[in-house]
DODO-212891 format. One line per field, with one value per residue: x, z, y of N, C-alpha, C, O, CB in turn; residue in one letter; residue number from 0. Coordinates in steps of 0.02 Angstrom, whole numbers, always signed. Each point is the difference from the previous one (the first is absolute). Glycine has a CB too. Layout:
nx	(X:...)
nz	(Z:...)
ny	(Y:...)
cax	(X:...)
caz	(Z:...)
cay	(Y:...)
cx	(X:...)
cz	(Z:...)
cy	(Y:...)
ox	(X:...)
oz	(Z:...)
oy	(Y:...)
cbx	(X:...)
cbz	(Z:...)
cby	(Y:...)
r	(a:...)
k	(NUM:...)
//
This chain:
nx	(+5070:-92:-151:-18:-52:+154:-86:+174:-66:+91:+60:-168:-101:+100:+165:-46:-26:+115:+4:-113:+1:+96:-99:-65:+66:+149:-158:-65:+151:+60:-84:+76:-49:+171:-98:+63:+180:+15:+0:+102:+137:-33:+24:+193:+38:-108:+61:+171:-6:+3:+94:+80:-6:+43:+130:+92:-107:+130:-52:+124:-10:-43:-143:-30:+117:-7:+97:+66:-101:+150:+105:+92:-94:+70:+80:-153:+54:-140:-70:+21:-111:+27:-173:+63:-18:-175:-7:-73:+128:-195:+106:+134:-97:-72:+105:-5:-7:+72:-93:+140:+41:+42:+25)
nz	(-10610:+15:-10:+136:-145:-114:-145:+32:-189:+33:-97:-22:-116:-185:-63:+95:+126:+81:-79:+71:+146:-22:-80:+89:+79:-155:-15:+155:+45:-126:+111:+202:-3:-48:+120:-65:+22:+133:+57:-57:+44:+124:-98:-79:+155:+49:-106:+53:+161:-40:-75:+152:+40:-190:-41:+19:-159:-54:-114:-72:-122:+5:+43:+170:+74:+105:+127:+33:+112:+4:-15:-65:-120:+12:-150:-112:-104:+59:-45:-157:+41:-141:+59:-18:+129:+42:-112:+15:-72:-20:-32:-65:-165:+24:-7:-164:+194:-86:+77:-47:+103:-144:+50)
ny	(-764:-146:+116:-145:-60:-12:-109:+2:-39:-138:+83:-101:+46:-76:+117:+123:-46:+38:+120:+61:-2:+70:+57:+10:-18:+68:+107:-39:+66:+119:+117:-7:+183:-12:-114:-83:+20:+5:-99:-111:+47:-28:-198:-11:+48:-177:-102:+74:-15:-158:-11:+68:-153:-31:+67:+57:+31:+106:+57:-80:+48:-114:+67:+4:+19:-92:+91:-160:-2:+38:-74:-17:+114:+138:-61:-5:+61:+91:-135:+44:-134:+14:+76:-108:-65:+56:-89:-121:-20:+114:+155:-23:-10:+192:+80:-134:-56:-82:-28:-71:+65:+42:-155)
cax	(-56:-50:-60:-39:-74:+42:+22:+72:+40:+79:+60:-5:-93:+3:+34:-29:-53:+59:+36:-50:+2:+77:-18:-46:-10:+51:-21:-39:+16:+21:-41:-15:+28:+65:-29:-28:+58:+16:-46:+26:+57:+23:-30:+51:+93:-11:-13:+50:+43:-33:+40:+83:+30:-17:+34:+12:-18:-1:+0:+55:-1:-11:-71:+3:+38:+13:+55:+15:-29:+54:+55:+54:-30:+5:+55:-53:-26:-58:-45:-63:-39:-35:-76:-5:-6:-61:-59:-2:+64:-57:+1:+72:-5:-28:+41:+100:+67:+17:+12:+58:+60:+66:+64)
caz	(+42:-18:+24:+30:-39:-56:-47:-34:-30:+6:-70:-10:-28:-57:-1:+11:+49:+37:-17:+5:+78:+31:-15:+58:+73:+2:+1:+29:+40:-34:+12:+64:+40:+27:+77:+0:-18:+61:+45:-12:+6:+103:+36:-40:+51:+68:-14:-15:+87:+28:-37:+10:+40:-75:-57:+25:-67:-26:-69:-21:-65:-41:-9:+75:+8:+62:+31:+50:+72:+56:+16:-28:-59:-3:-50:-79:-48:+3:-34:-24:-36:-79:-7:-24:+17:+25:-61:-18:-68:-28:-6:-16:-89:-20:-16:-49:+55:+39:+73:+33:+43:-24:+22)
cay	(+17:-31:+27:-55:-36:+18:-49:+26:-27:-36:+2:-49:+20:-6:+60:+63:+9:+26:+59:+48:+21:+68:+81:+27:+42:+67:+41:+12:+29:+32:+44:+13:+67:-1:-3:-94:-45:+31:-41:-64:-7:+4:-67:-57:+24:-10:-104:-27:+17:-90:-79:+0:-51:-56:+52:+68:+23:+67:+23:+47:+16:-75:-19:-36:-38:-22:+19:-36:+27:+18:-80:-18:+14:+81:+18:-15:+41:-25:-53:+39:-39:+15:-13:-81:-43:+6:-17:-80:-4:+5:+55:+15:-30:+57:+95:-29:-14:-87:-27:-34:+11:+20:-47)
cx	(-62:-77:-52:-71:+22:+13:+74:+15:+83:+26:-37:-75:+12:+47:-38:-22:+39:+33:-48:-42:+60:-7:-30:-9:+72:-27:-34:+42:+54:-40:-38:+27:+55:-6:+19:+73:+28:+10:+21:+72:+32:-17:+56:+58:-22:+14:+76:+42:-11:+11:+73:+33:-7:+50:+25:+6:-1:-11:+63:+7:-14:-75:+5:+53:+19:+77:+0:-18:+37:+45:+38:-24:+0:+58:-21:-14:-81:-46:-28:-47:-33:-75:-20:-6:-59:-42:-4:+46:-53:+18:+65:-7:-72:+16:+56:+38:+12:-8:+36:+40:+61:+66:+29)
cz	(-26:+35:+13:-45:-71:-50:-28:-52:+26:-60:-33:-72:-92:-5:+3:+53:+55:-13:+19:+64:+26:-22:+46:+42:-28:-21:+49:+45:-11:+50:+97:+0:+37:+76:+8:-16:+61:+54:-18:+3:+79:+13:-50:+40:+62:-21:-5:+75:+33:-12:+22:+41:-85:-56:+12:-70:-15:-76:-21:-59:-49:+4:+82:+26:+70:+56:+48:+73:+43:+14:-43:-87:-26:-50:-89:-37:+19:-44:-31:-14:-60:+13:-16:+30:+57:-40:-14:-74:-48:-19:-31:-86:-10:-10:-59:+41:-5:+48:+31:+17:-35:+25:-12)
cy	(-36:+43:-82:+11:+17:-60:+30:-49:-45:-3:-72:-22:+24:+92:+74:+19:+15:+63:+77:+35:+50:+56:+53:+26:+20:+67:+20:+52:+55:+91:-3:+96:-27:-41:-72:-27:-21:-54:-84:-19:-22:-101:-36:+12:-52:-77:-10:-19:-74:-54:+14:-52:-57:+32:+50:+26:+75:+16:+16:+18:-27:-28:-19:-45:-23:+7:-62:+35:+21:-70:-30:+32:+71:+13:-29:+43:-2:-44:+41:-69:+10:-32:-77:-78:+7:-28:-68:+19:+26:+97:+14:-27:+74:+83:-10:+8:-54:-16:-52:+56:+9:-41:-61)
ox	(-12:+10:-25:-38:-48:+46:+8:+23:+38:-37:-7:-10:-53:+6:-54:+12:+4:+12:+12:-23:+1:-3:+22:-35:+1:+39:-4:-17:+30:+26:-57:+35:+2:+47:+34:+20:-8:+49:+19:+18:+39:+38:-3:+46:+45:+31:+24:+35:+41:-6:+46:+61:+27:+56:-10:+57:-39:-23:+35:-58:-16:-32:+45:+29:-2:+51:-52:+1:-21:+10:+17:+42:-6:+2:+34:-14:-27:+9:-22:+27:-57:-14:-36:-27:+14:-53:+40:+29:+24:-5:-6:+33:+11:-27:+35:+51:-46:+35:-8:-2:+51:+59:+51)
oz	(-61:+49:-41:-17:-39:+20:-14:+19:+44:-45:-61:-46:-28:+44:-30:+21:+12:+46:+29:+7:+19:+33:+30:+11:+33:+18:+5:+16:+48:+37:+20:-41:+40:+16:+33:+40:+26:+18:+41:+14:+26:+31:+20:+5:+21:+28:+32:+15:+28:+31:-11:-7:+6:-10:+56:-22:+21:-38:+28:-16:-57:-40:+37:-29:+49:-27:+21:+18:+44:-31:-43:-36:-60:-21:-51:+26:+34:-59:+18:+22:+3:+26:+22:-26:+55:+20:+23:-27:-47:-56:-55:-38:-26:-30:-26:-22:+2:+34:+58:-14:+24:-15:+29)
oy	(+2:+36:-39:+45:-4:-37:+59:-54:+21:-21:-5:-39:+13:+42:+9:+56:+61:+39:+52:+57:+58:+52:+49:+50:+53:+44:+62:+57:+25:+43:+11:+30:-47:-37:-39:-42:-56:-33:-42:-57:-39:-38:-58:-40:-38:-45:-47:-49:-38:-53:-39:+4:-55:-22:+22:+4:+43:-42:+43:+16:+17:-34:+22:-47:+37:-21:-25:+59:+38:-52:+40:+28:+12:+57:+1:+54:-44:+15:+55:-50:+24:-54:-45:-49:-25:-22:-40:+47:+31:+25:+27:+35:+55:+46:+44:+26:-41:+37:-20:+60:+25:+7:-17)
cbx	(+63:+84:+44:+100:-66:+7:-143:+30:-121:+16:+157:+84:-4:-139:+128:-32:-90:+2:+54:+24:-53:+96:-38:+28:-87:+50:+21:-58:-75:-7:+41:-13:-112:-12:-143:-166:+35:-114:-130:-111:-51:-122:-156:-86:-7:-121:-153:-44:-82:-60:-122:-70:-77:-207:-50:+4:-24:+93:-139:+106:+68:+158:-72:-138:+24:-142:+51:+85:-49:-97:-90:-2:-57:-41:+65:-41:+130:+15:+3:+37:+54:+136:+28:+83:+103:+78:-23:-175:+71:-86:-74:+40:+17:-27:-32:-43:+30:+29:-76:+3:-101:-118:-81)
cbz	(+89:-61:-37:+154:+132:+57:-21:+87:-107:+134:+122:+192:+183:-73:-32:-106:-57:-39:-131:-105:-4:-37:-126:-32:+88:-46:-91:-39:+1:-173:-185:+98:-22:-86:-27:-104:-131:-54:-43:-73:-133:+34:+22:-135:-37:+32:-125:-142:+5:-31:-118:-1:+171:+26:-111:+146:-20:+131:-17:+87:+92:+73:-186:+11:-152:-45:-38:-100:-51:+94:+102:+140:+91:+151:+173:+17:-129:+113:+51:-87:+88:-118:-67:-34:-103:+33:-83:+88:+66:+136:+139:+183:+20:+72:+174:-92:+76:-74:-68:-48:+55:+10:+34)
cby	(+110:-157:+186:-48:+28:+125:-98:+107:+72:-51:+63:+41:+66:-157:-89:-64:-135:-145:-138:-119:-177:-117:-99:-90:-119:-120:-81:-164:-122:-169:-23:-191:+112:+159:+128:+35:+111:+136:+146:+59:+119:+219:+70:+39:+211:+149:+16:+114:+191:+85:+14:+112:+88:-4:-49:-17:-144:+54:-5:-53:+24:+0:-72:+50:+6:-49:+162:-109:-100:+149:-73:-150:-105:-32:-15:-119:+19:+70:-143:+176:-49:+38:+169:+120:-3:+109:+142:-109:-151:-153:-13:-59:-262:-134:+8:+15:+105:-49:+60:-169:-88:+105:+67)
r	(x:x:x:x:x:x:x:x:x:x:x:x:x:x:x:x:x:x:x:x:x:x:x:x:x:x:x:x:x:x:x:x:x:x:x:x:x:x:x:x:x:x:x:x:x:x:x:x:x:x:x:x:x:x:x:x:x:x:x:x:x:x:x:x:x:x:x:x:x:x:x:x:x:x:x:x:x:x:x:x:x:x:x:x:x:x:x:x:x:x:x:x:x:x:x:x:x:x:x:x:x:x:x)
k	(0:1:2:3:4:5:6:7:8:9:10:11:12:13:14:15:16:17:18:19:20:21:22:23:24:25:26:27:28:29:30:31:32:33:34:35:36:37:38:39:40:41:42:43:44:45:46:47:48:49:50:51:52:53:54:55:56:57:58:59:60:61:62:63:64:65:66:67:68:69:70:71:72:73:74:75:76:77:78:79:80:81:82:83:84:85:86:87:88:89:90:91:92:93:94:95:96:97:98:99:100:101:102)
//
């Protein structure tokens, strides 16, 4: 979630600063009313309802995940995507991850 007109640290901006933001808003929104969560939850279901011709994104034990849409593809396991491969290699060496492939 972003707040328009909002400066946001980037992982990129040196160690902590980034860290120290997430902290931030996970307490900001730590300390919403059950209402407020709520409320946000309902608007992440609606957004999600909308991507559904694109994704069809669930939860499972493993974490997010992605379901095949149907058709010949309906007999798929579901997609996951490791975080990791969201991240730079700048960041992935900064936690001690590798970011080869291993291949």
């Amino acid at each position: 979630m972003t707040i328009e007109g909002e400066t946001r640290p980037s992982p990129e901006d040196g160690e902590g600063k980034f860290d120290e933001f997430l902290v931030s808003r996970i307490k900001v929104i730590a300390g919403y009313p059950e209402s407020d969560f709520n409320s946000l939850l309902g608007l992440y279901f609606t957004g999600r309802g909308k991507l559904q011709h694109l994704f069809h994104i669930e939860f499972s034990e493993n974490g997010i995940v992605s379901l095949p849409k149907g058709g010949e593809a309906s007999n798929l396991p579901p997609a996951r995507f490791p975080v990791s491969s969201c991240l730079t290699g700048v960041v992935l060496n900064l936690v001690g991850v590798s970011n080869e492939s291993g291949i």
